[in-house]
C-alpha positions in Angstrom: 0.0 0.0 0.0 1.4 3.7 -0.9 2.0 6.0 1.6 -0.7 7.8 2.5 1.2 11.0 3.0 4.1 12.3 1.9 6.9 15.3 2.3 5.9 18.4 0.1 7.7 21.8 -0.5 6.5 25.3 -0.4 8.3 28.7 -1.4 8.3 29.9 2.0 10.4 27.1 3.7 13.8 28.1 5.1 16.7 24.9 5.5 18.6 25.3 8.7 21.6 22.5 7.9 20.0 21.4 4.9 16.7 20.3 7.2 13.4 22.1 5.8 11.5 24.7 8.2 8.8 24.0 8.9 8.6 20.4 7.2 5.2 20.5 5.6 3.2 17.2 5.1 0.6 16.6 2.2 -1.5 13.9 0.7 -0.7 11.2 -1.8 -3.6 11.3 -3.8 -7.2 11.4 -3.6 -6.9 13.1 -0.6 -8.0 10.4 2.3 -11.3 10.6 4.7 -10.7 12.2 7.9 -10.9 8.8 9.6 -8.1 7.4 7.5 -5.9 10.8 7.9 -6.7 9.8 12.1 -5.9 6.5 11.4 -2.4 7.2 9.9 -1.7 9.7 12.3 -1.8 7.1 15.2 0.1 4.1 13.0 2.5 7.0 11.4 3.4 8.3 15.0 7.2 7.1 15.4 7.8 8.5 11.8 5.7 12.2 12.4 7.2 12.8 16.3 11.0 12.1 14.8 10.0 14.9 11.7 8.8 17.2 14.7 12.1 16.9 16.3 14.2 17.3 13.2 12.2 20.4 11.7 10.4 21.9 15.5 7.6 22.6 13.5 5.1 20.2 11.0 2.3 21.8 8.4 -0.2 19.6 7.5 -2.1 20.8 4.9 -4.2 19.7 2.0 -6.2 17.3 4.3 -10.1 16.9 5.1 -9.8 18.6 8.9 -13.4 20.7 8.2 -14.4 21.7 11.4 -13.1 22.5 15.4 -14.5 18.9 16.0 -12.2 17.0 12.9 -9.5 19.6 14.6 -10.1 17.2 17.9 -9.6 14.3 16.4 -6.6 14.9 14.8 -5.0 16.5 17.7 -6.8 13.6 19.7 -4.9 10.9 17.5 -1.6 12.1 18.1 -1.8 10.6 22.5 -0.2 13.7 23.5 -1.5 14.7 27.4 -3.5 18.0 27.2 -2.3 20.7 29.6 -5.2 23.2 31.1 -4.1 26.9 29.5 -3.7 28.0 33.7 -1.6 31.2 33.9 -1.2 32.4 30.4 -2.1 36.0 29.1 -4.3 35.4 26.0 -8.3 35.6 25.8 -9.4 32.8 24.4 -12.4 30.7 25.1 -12.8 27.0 25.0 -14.4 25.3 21.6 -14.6 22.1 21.8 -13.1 18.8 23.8 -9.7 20.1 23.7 -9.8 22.9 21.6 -10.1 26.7 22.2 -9.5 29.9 20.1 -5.8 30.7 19.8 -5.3 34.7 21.4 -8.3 37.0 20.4 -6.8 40.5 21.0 -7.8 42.6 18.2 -7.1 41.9 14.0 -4.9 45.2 13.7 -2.8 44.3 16.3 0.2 41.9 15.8 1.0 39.5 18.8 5.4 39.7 19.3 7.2 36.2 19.1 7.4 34.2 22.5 7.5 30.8 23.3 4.0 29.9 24.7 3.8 30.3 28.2 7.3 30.8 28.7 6.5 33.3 31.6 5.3 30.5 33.7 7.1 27.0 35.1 4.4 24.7 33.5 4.4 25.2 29.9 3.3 23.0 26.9 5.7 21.3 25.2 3.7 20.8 21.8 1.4 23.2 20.2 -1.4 22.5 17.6 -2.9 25.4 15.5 -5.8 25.0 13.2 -7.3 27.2 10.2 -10.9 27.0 10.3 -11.3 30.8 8.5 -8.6 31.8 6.4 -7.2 35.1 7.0 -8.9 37.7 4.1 -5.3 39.1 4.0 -2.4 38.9 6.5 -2.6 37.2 10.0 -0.2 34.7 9.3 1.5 32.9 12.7 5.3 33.2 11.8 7.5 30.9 13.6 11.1 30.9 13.9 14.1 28.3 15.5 14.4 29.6 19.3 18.2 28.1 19.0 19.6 30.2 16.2 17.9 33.3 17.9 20.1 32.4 20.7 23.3 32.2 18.5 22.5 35.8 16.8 22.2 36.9 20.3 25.1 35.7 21.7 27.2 36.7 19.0 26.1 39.9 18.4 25.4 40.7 22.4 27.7 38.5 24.7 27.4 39.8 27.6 23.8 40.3 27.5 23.0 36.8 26.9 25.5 36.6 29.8 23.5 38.8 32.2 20.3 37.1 30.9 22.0 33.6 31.8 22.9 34.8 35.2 20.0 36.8 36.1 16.7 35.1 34.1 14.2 37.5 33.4 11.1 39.0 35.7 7.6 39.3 34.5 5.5 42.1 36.0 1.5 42.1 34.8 -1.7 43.7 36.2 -4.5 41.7 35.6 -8.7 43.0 35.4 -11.3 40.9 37.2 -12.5 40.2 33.9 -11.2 39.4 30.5 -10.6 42.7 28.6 -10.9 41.8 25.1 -9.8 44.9 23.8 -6.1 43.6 25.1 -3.5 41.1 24.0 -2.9 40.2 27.8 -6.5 41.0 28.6 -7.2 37.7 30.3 -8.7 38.2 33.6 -7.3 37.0 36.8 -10.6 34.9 37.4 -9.7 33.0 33.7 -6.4 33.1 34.5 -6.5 30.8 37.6 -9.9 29.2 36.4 -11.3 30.4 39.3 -13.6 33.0 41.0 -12.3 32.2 44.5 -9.2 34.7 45.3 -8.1 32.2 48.0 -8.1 29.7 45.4 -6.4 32.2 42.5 -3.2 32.8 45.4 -2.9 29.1 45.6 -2.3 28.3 41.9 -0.6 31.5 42.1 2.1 30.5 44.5 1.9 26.6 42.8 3.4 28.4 39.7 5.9 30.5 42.0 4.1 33.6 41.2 3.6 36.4 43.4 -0.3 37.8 43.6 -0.9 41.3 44.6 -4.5 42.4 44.5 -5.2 45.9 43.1 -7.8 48.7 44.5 -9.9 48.2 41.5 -10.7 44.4 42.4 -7.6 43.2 40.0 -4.3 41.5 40.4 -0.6 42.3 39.8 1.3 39.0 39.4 4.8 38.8 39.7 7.0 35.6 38.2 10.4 34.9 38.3 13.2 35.3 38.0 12.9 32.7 35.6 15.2 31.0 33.0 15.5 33.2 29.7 17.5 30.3 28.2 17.0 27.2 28.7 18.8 23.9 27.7 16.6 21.5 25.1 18.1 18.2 26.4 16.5 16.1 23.4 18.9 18.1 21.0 22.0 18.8 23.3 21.5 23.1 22.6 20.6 25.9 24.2 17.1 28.1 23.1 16.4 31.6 23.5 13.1 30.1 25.6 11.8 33.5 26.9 8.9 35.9 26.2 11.3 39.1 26.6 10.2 40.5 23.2 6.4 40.2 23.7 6.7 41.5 27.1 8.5 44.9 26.2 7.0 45.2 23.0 3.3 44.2 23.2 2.2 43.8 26.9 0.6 47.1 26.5 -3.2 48.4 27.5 -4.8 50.4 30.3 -3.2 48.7 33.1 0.2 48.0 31.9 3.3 49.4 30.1 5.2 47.4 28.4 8.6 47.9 29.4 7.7 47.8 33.1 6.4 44.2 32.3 9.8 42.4 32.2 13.2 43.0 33.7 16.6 41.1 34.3 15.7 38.8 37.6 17.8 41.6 39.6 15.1 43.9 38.6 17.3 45.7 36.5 16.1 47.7 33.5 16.3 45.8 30.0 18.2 47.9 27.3 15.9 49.0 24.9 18.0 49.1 22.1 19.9 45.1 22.4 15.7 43.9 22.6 14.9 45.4 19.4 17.9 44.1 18.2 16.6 40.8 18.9 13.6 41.4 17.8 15.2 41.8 14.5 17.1 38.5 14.0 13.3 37.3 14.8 11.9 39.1 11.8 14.7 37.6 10.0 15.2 34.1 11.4 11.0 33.3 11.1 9.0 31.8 8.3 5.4 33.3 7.9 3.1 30.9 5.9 0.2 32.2 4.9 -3.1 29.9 6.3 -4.9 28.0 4.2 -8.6 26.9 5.1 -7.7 23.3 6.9 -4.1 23.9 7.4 -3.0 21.7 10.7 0.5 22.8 12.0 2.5 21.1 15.2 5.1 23.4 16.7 7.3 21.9 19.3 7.2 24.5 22.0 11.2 23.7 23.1 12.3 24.5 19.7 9.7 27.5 18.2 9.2 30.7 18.6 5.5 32.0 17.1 3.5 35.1 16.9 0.6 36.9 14.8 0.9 39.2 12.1 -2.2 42.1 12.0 -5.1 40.6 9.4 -8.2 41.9 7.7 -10.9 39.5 9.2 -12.5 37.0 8.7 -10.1 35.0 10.4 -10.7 32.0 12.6 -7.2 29.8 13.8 -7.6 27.4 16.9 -5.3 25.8 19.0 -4.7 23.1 21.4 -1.9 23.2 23.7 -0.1 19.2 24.6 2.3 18.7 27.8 
């Protein structure tokens, strides 16, 4: 029997030591049913999880995936554990079984490059993004290799990848009651901690080592780290720039907070202003910005990718499912 997939190409791939990034996986033809494409997922599992390693990232596109629900089931036949979205910044709202919306803040606003939930101790290690809508025009998710960020950086600013090695990073944010959807970080401190309890919000508070300080107005100012800004990806012996500095100076902005109050060096020390647009540079460079395509699945490995959101004209409708 053929294969019932096989290894495509598309003009935006980059090769990083002649590997393709991200690898993108299509069908033989006819296209198969979505049962089938669940099927071959589950016996093709040894052969997809070794791609994800080599590539960190895994587009899947060109299959039947119709619907949130088809979404489920694929991302249900890869066995991966779910982890509960507790402590990150985005609005979103749950879809179905283990899918929600990926970050609603608003079309015209792009969401910076970050690892996801890189702020926090408990963070997935796969990601699953779906197209449902495609984008009218832009609001592509561009996603670049977290180690060769780290090489640019070190090369071009030694000692401040030193500092950051030494020190780790501190995130500061102020949090509303309730969800601000107006807000790329606008997620409430009740949907934060899944919770309406504030007894219960300090406890998973403190069980991600975060500080909670409540706020006249009825919100929260959490405070986490200092945390590692570079971490070490055992399964591939290197170090990756596994932080959400960027996004935390350069888009953790609304009524509450500014930006580059919301993340320092672990001794509290200011960030220079000029090194973190530097790097936000190389990340503009490094990345590879696909454009979605209606049914487009694509599996990031969280250790290995960067990813962020480019502004878009809606409609628009991507979803995601997050994977220990």
């Amino acid at each position: 029997m053929a294969e019932p997939f096989v290894e495509t190409r598309i003009p935006q791939q980059k090769l990083y030591e002649s590997k393709p990034f991200p690898a993108v996986i299509s069908p033989s033809l006819p296209a198969p049913s979505l049962p089938l494409f669940t099927q071959t997922i589950t016996t093709h599992k040894p052969y997809l999880d070794s791609l994800l390693h080599r590539s960190g990232a895994v587009l899947f596109r060109g299959f039947p995936v119709n619907s949130a629900t088809d979404f489920n089931d694929v991302v249900e036949a890869f066995g991966f554990d779910e982890l509960p979205y507790v402590g990150g910044a985005a609005p979103r709202t749950s879809v179905v079984g283990r899918v929600f919306t990926a970050n609603e803040s608003p079309p015209d606003q792009k969401i910076p490059f970050h690892h996801e939930m890189a702020q926090v101790p408990e963070f997935p290690s796969k990601l699953f993004f779906y197209c449902e809508v495609e984008p009218n025009s832009g609001g592509e998710t561009p996603i670049v290799l977290s180690h060769v960020v780290y090489e640019r950086m070190k090369e071009k600013h030694p000692e401040f990848v030193q500092r950051l090695e030494e020190h780790g990073l501190v995130y500061v944010r102020v949090l509303g009651e309730d969800d601000d959807p107006s807000s790329p970080i606008g997620r409430g401190w009740k949907s934060t901690f899944l919770t309406h309890d504030k007894n219960v919000a300090e406890e998973r508070a403190a069980k991600l080592g975060m500080k909670l300080e409540w706020t006249e107005e009825g919100g929260a100012k959490t405070i986490m780290g200092p945390i590692p800004a570079i971490k070490f990806d055992k399964s591939r012996n290197r170090k990756v720039w596994f932080n959400s500095m960027v996004a935390a100076y350069t888009g953790w902005e609304d009524k509450r907070n500014e930006p580059r109050k919301a993340v320092t060096f672990g001794n509290v020390e200011p960030l220079p202003e000029d090194i973190v647009h530097d790097c936000l540079r190389i990340l503009e460079e490094e990345c590879v910005a696909v454009p979605w395509q209606r049914g487009d699945v694509l599996l990031i490995d969280n250790w290995a990718v960067l990813h962020s959101r480019r502004p878009f004209v809606p409609p628009r409708r991507v979803l995601a499912s997050l994977c220990k």
